[in-house]
C-alpha positions in Angstrom: 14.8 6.3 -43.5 14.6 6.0 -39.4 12.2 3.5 -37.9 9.8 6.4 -36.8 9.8 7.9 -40.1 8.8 4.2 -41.6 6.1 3.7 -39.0 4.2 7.3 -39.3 4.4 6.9 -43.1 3.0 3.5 -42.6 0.2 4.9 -40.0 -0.8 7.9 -42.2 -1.3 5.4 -44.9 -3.4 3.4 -42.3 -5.9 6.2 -41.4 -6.3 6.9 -45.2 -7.4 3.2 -45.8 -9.8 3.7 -42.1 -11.2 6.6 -43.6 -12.0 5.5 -47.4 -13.8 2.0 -45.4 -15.8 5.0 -43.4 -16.9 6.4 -46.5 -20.7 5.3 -48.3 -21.6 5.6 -51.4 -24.4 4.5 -54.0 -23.4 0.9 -53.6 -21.9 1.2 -50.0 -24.5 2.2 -47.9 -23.4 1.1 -44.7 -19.6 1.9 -43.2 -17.5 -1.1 -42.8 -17.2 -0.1 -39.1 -15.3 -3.4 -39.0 -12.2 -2.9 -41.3 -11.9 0.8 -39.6 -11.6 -0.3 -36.1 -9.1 -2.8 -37.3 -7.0 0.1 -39.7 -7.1 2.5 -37.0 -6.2 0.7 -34.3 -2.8 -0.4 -36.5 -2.0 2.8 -37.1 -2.3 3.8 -33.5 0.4 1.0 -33.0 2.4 2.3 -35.5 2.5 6.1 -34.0 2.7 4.8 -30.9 6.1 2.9 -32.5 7.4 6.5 -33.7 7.1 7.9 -30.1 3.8 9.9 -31.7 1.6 9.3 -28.5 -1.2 12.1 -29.1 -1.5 10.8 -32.8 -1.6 7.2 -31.3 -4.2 7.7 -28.6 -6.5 10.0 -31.4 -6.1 6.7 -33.7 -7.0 4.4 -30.3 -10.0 6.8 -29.4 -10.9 6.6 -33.5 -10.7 2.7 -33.3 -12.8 2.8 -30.2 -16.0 4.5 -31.8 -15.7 1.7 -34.7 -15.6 -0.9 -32.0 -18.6 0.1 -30.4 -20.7 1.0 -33.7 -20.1 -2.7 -34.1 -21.4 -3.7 -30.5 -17.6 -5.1 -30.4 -17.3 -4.1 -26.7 -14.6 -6.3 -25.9 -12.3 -5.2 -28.7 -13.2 -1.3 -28.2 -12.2 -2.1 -24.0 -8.5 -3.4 -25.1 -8.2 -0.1 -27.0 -8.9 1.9 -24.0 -6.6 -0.2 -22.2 -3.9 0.8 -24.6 -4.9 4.6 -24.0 -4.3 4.4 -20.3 -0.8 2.1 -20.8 -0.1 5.3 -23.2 -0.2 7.7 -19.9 2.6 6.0 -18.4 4.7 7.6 -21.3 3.0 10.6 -21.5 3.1 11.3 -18.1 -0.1 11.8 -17.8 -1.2 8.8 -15.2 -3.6 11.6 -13.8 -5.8 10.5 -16.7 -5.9 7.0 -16.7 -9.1 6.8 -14.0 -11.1 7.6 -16.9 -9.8 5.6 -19.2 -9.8 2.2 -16.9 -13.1 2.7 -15.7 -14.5 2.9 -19.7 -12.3 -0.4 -19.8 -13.7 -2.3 -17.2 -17.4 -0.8 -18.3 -17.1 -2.6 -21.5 -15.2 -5.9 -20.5 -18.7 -6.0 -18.0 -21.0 -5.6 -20.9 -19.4 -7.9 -22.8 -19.7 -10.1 -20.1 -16.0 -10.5 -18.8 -15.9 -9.5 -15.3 -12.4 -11.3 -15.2 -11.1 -9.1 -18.0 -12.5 -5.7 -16.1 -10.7 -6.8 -13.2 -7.4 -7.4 -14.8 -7.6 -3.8 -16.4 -8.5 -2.6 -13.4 -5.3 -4.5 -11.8 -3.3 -3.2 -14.6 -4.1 1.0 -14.4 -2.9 0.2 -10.4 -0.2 -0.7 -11.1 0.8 2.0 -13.6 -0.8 4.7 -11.0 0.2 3.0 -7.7 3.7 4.6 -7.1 2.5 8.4 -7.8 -0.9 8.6 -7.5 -1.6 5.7 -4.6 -4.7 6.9 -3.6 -5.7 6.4 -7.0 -4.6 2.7 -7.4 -6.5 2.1 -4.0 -9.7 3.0 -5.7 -8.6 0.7 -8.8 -8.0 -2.1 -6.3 -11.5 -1.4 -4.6 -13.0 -1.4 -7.9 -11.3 -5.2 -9.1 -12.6 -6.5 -5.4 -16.0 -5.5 -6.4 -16.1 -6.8 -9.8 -14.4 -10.2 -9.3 -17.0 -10.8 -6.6 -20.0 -10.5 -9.1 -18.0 -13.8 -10.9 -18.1 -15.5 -7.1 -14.1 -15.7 -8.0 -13.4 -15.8 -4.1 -10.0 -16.7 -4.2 -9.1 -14.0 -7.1 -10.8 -11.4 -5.1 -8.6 -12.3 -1.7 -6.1 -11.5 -4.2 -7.2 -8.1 -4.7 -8.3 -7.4 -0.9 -5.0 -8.6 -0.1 -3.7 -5.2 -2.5 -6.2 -3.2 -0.6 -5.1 -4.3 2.8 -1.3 -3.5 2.4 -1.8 0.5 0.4 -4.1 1.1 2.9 -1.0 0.5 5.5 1.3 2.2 3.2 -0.9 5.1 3.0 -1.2 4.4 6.8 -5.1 4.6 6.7 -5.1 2.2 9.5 -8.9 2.0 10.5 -9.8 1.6 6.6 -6.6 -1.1 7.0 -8.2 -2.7 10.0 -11.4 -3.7 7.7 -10.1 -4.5 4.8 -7.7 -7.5 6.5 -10.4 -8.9 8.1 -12.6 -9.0 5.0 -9.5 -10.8 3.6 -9.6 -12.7 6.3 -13.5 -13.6 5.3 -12.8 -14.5 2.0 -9.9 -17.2 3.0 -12.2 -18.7 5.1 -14.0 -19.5 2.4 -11.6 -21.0 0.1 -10.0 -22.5 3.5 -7.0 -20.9 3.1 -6.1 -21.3 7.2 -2.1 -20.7 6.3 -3.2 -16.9 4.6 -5.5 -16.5 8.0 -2.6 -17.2 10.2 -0.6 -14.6 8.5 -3.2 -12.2 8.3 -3.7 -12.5 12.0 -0.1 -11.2 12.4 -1.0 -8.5 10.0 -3.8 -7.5 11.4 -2.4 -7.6 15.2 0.3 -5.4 13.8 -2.1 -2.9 12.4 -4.2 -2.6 15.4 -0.9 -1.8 17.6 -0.7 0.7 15.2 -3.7 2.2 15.9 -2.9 2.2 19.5 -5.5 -0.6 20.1 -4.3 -3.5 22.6 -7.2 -4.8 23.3 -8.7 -5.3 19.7 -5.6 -6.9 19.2 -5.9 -9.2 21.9 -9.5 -10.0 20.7 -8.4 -10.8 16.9 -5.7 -13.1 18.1 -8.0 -15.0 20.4 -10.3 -15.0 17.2 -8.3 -16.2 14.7 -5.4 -17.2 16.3 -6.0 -21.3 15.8 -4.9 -20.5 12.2 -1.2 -19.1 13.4 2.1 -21.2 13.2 3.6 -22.1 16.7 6.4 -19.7 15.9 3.3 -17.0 14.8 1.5 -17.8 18.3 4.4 -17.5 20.6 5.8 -14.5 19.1 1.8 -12.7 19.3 1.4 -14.0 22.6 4.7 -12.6 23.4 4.0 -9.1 22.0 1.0 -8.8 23.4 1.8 -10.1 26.7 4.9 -6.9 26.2 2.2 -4.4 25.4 -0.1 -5.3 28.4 3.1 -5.2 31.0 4.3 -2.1 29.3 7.8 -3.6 28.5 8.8 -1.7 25.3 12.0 -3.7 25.2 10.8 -7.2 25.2 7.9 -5.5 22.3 10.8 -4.3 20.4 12.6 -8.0 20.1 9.5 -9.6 19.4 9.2 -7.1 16.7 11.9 -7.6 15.5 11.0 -11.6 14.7 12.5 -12.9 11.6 9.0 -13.8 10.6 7.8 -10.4 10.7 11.1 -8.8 8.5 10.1 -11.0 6.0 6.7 -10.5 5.9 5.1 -8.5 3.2 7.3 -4.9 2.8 4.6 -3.1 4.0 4.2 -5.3 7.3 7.5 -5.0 7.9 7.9 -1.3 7.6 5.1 -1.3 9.5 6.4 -3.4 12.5 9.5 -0.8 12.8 7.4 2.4 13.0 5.0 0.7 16.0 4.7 2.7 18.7 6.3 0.8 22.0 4.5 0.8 24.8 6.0 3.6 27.6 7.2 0.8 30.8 9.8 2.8 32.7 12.0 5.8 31.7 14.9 4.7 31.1 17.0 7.4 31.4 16.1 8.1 34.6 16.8 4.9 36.2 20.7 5.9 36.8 19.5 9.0 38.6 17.5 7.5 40.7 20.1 4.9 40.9 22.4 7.5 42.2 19.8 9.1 44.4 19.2 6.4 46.3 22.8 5.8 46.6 23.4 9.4 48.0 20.6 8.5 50.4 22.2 5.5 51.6 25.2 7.8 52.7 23.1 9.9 54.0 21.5 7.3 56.0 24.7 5.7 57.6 26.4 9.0 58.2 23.2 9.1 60.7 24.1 5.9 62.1 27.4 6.9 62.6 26.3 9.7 64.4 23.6 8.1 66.4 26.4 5.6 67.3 29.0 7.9 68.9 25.9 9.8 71.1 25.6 6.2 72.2 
């Protein structure tokens, strides 16, 4: 006998036992709600064992209305959390927005907020690679939640999340926010080494945008909370973007720093636009140009000189 065939014959014989504990009778007047939630929810396990996922999410989804006949709240959230884990082999992450959000209802009325938030974390990651905009909303969600629970540094964990899809998804307004809320919350917990990075972040985002000048203003802000190394290098780039020197920009860039910030900062600092400066290309032309008229010019004084 294969292991899948074991563990459906053992979760069929699960859902029998779940159902007879469902059943009343003249001296069982009440369900035992209790040994259900626990019977189905094995057997849900089991299917899920044997590769049966619809069987396993009906058991979960069984389990679930047990749970919450019994005001269990907390168990009955776990069990959607293993419905929306269950997308990820179904292929069916599209679904998993309704599922987390029932999760993190119930880990709130039970009176978790830390639990809702780690759910929350939890269907992001699962959605974050194909459905991002998705996972930013999940984020969003955990930031809102954790804050309820005054968990400052937790939720700077989150807005951190926030702040770098919203690059990746390069929503760079949204982006712009979202750091300096980040930015906020360290304050807070006085975390001035996450500021000073944050500052670079941020000053990277709002080049992004095509916005100097904010950037400017955010580094004269915030800047106290930089490195040396981070301060030179901003004041560099900046300096770069206000002379309109795209190659010094591009080196400064290019600061180890930066290529080992965060991935998505340091995609980010590669796709910058560089300010214009000169064209380039043109400079031998003109080069040449004002060579030729520099012949020009002395063939004139040559001429001029034998008239003389």
């Amino acid at each position: 006998m294969s292991l899948a065939t074991k563990k459906i014959a053992e979760a069929e014989e699960l859902v029998r036992q779940a159902e007879k504990s469902l059943k009343t009778s003249l001296l069982k007047w009440v369900p035992d709600y209790d040994s259900a939630a626990d019977e189905y929810s094995k057997a849900a396990t089991a299917y899920r064992i044997a590769k049966a996922f619809d069987k396993s999410k009906e058991c979960f989804l069984k389990a679930i209305e047990c749970y919450k006949n019994n005001k269990a709240w907390f168990h009955a959230a776990k069990c959607y959390e293993q419905i929306f884990l269950l997308a990820k082999e179904t292929d069916t992450l599209a679904d998993v927005d309704e599922y987390a959000s029932k999760a993190c209802t119930l880990y709130q009325q039970h009176g978790s907020p830390e639990a809702a938030a780690s759910a929350l974390d939890k269907a992001a990651k699962l959605t974050e690679q194909k459905h991002p905009e998705l996972a930013l909303r999940f984020y969003q969600k955990a930031v809102e939640v954790i804050l309820i629970e005054d968990s400052t540094r937790q939720a700077a964990e989150f807005c951190s999340k926030v702040s770098r899809l919203l690059v990746k998804l390069q929503r760079y307004d949204e982006a712009t926010n979202a750091i300096k809320k980040e930015i906020g919350l360290n304050q807070q917990t006085e975390s001035y080494g996450q500021i000073g990075r944050l500052v670079v972040a941020l000053t990277l985002v709002q080049l992004a945008r095509g916005d100097s000048v904010e950037a400017e203003k955010s580094f004269k802000e915030w800047g106290s909370c930089c490195e040396p190394e981070e301060v030179q290098t901003l004041q560099t780039l900046l300096q770069a973007f206000d002379d309109e020197d795209p190659e010094l920009a591009a080196r400064m860039l290019h600061a180890p720093f930066i290529r080992h910030m965060d991935v998505e900062y340091a995609i980010l600092s590669k796709n910058i636009p560089l300010p214009k400066g000169l064209d380039i290309k043109k400079k031998p032309q003109d080069a040449n140009d004002a060579q030729k008229g520099l012949g020009e010019e002395e063939e004139e004084d040559g001429e001029g000189g034998g008239l003389c």
